[in-house]
C-alpha positions in Angstrom: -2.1 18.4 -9.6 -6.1 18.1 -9.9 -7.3 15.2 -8.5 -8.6 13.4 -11.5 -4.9 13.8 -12.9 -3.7 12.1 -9.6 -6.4 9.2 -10.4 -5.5 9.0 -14.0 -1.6 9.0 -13.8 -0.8 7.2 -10.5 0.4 3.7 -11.0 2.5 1.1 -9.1 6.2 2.4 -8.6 8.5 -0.6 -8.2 12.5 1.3 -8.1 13.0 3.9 -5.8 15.7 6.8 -4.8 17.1 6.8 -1.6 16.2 9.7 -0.9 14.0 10.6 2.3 10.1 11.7 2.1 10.4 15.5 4.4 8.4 15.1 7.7 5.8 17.5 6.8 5.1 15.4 3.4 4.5 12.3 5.1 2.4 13.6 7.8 0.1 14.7 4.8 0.4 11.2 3.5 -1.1 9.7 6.6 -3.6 12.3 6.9 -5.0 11.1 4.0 -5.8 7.5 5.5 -6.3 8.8 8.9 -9.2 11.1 7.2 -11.0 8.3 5.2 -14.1 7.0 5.6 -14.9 3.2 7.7 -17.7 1.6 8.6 -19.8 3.3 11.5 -16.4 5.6 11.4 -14.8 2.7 13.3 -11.8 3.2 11.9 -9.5 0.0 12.1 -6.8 0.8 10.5 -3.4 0.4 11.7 -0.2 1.2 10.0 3.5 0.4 10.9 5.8 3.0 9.2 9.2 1.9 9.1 12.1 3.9 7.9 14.5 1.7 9.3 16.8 0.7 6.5 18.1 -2.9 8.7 14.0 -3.7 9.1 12.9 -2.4 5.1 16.0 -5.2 3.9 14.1 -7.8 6.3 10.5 -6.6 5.2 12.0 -7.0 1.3 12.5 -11.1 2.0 9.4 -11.7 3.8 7.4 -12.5 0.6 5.5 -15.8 -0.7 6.9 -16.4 -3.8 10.8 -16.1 -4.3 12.6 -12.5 -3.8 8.9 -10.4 -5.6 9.2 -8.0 -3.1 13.1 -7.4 -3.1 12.6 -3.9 -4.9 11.2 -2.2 -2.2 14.7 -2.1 -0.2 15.7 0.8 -1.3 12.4 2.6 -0.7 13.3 5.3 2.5 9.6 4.5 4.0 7.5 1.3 3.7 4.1 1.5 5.4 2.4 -2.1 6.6 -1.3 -1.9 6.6 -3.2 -3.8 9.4 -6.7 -3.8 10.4 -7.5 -4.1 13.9 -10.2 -6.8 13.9 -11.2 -6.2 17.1 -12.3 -2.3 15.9 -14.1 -4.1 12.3 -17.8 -4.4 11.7 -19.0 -7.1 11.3 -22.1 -7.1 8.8 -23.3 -9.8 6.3 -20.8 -12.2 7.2 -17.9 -9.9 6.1 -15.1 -8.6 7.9 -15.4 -4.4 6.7 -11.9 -4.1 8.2 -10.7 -5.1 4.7 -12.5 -2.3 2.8 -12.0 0.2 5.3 -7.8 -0.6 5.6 -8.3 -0.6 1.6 -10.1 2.7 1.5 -7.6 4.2 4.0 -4.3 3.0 2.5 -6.0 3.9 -1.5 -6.6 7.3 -0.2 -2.6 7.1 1.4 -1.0 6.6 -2.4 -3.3 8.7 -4.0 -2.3 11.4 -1.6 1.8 10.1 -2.3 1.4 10.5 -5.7 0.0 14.5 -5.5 3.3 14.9 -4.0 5.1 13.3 -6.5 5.8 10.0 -4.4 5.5 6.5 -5.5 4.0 3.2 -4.0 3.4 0.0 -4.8 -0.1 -1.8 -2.9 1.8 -5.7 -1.8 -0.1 -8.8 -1.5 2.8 -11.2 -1.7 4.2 -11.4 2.1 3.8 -14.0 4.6 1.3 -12.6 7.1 2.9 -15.0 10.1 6.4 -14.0 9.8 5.5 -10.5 8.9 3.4 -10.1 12.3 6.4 -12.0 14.0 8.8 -9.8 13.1 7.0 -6.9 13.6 5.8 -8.3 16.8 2.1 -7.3 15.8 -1.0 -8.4 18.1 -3.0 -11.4 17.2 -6.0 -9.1 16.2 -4.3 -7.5 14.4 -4.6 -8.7 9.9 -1.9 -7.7 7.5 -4.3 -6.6 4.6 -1.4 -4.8 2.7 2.4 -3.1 2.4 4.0 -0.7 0.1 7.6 1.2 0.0 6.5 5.1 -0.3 9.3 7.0 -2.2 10.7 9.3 -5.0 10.4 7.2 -8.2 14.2 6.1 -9.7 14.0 5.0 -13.2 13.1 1.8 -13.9 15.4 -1.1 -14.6 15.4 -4.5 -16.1 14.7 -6.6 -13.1 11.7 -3.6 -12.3 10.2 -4.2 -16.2 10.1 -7.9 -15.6 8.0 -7.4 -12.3 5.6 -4.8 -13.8 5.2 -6.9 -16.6 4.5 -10.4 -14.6 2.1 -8.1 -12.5 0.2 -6.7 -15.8 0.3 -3.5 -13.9 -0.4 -0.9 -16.9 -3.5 -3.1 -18.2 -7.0 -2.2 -18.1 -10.6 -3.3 -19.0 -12.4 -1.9 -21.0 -15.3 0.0 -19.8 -17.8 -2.7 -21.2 -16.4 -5.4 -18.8 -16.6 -2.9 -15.6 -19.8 -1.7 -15.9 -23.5 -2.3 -15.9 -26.2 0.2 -16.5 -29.5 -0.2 -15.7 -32.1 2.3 -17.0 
């Protein structure tokens, strides 16, 4: 698939098969975020990959708002995102641990999708019990999580998340950008 294709076409995936993402696939997947750029090449990014089915049904409840993030339990991977604020730059009074985990873990789906995969970027967890259960260091920020898998056609329950979300909308170019001449 040519990369703008991969830009273009590569949208949240929120129902999942079962079925497992091969070894070597994966390993491609995080070699995409591994190989992204940070500030000063810091890189602090850190991911948990979890395939454990027990700890995904856990993960799936850990959200703010009721059960948004139930979908992802049938996902066969779901990566959590951390940044390591101990490795961040700090420059005009921001924290560049956020844009580099963003940058890593952007580069992590696109490189999913090539292969076919879904994911889904999630904002709706409870950080505490989410670095509790995963019994993550204190320096340690959960900027992100997303189940990685083969998409499964989407269901009722999946429409009425993706539409809540507003997931296929898009502004116009006219409200994006700015030129200057």
């Amino acid at each position: 698939m040519e990369m703008i294709d991969v830009l273009r076409q590569r949208h949240s995936c929120r129902n999942y098969l079962s079925q497992p993402i091969e070894a070597e696939i994966l390993d491609e997947i995080l070699e995409a975020g591994r190989s992204a750029p940070s500030a000063q090449n810091r890189q602090p990014w850190r991911y948990i990959v979890v395939s454990d089915r027990a700890l995904i049904k856990k993960l799936a409840f850990h959200s703010i708002v009721g059960m948004t993030n139930f979908f992802i339990q049938d996902a066969p991977i779901v990566i959590i995102a951390c940044g390591d604020t101990h490795s961040s730059l700090r420059f005009n009074q921001q924290d560049y641990y956020l844009v580099d985990v963003a940058i890593s873990f952007g580069q992590m789906m696109l490189a999913a999708w090539s292969f076919g995969i879904g994911s889904c970027w999630l904002a709706a967890f409870d950080e505490t019990a989410l670095k509790k259960l995963l019994n993550l260091p204190t320096h340690y920020r959960v900027v992100g999580m997303s189940p990685f898998g083969y998409p499964k056609e989407k269901n009722l329950y999946t429409n009425i998340v993706s539409f809540v979300a507003g997931s296929r909308k898009r502004k116009e170019k006219d409200e994006i950008f700015q030129f200057i001449k």
